[in-house]
C-alpha positions in Angstrom: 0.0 0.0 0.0 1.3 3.8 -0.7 0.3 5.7 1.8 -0.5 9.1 1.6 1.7 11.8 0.8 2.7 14.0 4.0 4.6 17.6 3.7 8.8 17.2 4.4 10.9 20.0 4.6 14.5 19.8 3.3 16.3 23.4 3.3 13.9 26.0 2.1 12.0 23.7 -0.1 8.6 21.7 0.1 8.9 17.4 -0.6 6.4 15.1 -0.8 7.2 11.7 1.1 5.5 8.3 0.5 5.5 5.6 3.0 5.0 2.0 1.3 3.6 -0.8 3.3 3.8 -4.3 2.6 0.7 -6.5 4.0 0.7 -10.3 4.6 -1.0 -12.9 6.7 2.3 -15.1 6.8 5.3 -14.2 9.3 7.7 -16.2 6.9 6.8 -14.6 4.4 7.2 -11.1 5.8 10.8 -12.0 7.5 11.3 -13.1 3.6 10.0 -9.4 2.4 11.8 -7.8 5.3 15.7 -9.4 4.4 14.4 -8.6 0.7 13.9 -4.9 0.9 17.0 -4.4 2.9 19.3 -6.2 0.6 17.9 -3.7 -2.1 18.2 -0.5 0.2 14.4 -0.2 -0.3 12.5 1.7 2.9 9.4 -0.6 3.2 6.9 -1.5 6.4 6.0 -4.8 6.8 3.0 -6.0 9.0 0.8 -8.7 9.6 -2.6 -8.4 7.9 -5.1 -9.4 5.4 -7.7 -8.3 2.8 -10.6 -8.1 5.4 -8.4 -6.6 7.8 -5.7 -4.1 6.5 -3.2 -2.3 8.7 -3.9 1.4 7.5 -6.2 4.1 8.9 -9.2 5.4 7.2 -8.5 7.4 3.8 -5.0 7.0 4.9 -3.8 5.1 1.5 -3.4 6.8 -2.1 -2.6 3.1 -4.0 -3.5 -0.5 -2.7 -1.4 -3.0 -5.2 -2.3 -6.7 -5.0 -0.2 -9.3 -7.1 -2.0 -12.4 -6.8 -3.2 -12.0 -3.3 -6.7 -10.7 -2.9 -8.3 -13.1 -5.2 -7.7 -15.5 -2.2 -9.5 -14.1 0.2 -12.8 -15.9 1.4 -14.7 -12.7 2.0 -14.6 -10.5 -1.5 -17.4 -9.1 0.0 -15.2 -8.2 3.3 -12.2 -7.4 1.2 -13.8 -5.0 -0.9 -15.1 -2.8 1.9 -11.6 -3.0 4.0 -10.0 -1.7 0.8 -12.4 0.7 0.5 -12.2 2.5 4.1 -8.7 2.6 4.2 -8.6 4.1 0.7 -8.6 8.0 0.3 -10.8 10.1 -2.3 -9.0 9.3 -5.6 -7.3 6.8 -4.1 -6.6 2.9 -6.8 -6.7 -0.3 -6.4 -4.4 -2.2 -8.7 -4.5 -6.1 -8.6 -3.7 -8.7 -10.7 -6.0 -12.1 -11.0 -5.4 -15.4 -12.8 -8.1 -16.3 -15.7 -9.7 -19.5 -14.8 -8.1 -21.7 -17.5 -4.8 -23.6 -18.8 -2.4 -26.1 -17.1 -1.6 -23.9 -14.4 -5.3 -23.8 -13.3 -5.8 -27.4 -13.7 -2.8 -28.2 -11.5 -3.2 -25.4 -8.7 -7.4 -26.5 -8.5 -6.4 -30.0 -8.8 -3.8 -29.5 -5.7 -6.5 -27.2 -3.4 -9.1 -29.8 -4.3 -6.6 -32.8 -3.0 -5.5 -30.7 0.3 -9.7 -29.8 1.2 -10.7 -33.4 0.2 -8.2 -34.6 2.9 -8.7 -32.1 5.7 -13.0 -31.8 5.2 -12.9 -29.1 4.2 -15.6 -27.8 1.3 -14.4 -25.5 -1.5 -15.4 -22.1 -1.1 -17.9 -20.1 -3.9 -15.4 -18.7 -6.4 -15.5 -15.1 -7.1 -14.5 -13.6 -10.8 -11.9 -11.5 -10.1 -10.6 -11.7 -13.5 -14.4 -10.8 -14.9 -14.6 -7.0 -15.0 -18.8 -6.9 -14.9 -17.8 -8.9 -11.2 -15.8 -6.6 -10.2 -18.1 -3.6 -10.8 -20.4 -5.5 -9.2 -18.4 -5.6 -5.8 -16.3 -2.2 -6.4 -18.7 0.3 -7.9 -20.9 0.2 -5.3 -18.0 2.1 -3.1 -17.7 4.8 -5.4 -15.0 2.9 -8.2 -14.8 2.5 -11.5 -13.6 -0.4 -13.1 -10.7 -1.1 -15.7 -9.4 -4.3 -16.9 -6.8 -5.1 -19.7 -5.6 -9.1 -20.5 -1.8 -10.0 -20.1 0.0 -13.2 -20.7 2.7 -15.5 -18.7 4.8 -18.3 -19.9 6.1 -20.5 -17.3 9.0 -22.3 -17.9 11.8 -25.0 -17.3 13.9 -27.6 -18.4 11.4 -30.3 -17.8 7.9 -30.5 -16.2 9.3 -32.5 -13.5 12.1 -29.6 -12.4 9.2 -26.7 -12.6 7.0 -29.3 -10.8 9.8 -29.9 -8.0 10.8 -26.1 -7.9 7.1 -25.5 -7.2 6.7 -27.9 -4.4 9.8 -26.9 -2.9 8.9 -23.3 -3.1 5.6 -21.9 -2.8 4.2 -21.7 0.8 1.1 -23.3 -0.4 2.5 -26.3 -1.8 4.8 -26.8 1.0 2.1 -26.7 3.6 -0.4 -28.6 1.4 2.2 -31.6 1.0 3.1 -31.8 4.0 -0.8 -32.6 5.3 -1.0 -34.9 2.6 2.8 -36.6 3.2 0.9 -37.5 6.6 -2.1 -39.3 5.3 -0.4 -41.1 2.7 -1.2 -39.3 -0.6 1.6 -36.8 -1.4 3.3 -39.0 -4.2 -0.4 -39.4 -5.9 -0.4 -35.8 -6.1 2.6 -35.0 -7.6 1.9 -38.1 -10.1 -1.8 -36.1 -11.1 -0.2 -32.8 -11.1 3.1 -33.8 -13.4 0.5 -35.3 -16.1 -1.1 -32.1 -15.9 2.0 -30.1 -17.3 3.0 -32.7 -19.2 -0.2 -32.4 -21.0 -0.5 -28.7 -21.3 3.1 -28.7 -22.4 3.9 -26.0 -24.9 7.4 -26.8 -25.7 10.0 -29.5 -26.3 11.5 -28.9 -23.3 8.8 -27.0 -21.1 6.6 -23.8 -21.3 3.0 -23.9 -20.4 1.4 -20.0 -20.5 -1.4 -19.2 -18.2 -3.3 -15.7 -19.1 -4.3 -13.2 -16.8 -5.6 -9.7 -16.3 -4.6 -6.5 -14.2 -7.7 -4.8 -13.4 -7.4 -0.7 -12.1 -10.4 0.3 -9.7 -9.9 4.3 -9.5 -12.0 6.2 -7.0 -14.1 9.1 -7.8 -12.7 12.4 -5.8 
């Protein structure tokens, strides 16, 4: 989040300074942020948080940026009206969300669905955050409007099996989730589902499989 703008004085002369603050739900993940800004000599805040319940004062932020994140929480409903208190008049949301199709959506619903089937717990409702008539729905209501342009990704690697190891290894969600199911038993049928996947959505002799996606702008009327 940018946060807004506050008067700084240096010598005779009038400077705008912006504070950026970094939000997650995940401690590891925010030590991770943390030893990442400081190796870059970047001045960043990093608290605990999430999308129903953000770390920011009311109209205190000019830009809310979301990579990837929002579209997981289980309250859209919640998220949308946290982002919209802490946001000032004018104020934009930026946020990037997956569309619902390709090898990479097969293989991260076929992994969720795996980890809920084993713990009991149901699926929750999907919400369209890559659909811009959804969004309107759930934004203009607060006084947005509603943007959306299409981009591409290509993921790729020297085999599906390295980018499926990489991926296990790596992202906290694949971590955790194999690790619950390394404990009942089914971790190795897992990977086995979720190598065929990429080895069927393979775009490349040795690996590339592109998932499409959209960044959608929510501006604020003053």
């Amino acid at each position: 989040m940018q946060h807004r703008p506050a008067p700084a004085r240096r010598g005779t002369r009038a400077v705008g300074c912006q504070r950026v603050t970094g939000v997650d739900s995940a401690p590891r993940l925010l030590q991770v942020a943390r030893a990442r800004a400081a190796s870059d000599g970047k001045k960043v805040d990093f608290l605990p948080g999430d999308a129903a319940s953000l770390p920011a004062g009311d109209s205190s932020v000019d830009v809310i940026v979301s990579v990837f994140a929002v579209i997981f929480a289980p309250d859209p409903g919640a998220a949308a009206r946290e982002m919209s208190r802490v946001l000032a008049p004018g104020g934009r949301i930026v946020l990037s969300a997956w569309i619902p199709a390709g090898a990479m959506f097969e293989m991260t619903s076929a992994a969720a669905g795996a980890v809920r089937q084993a713990v009991g717990v149901p699926a929750p409702e999907p919400f369209a955050w890559h659909d811009r008539n959804a969004l309107a729905s759930l934004l203009e209501p607060y006084g947005f409007g509603v943007d959306v342009d299409q981009h591409s990704l290509a993921f790729c690697a020297s085999s599906a099996r390295q980018f499926l190891d990489q991926e296990t290894q790596n992202h906290p969600l694949a971590v955790a989730g194999l690790r619950i199911l390394g404990q009942l038993g089914q971790a190795q049928a897992l990977r086995d589902r979720l190598l065929a996947i990429l080895e069927n959505g393979n775009e490349d002799p040795s690996f590339r499989v592109t998932s499409r996606y959209v960044v959608a702008t929510a501006r604020r009327h003053s």
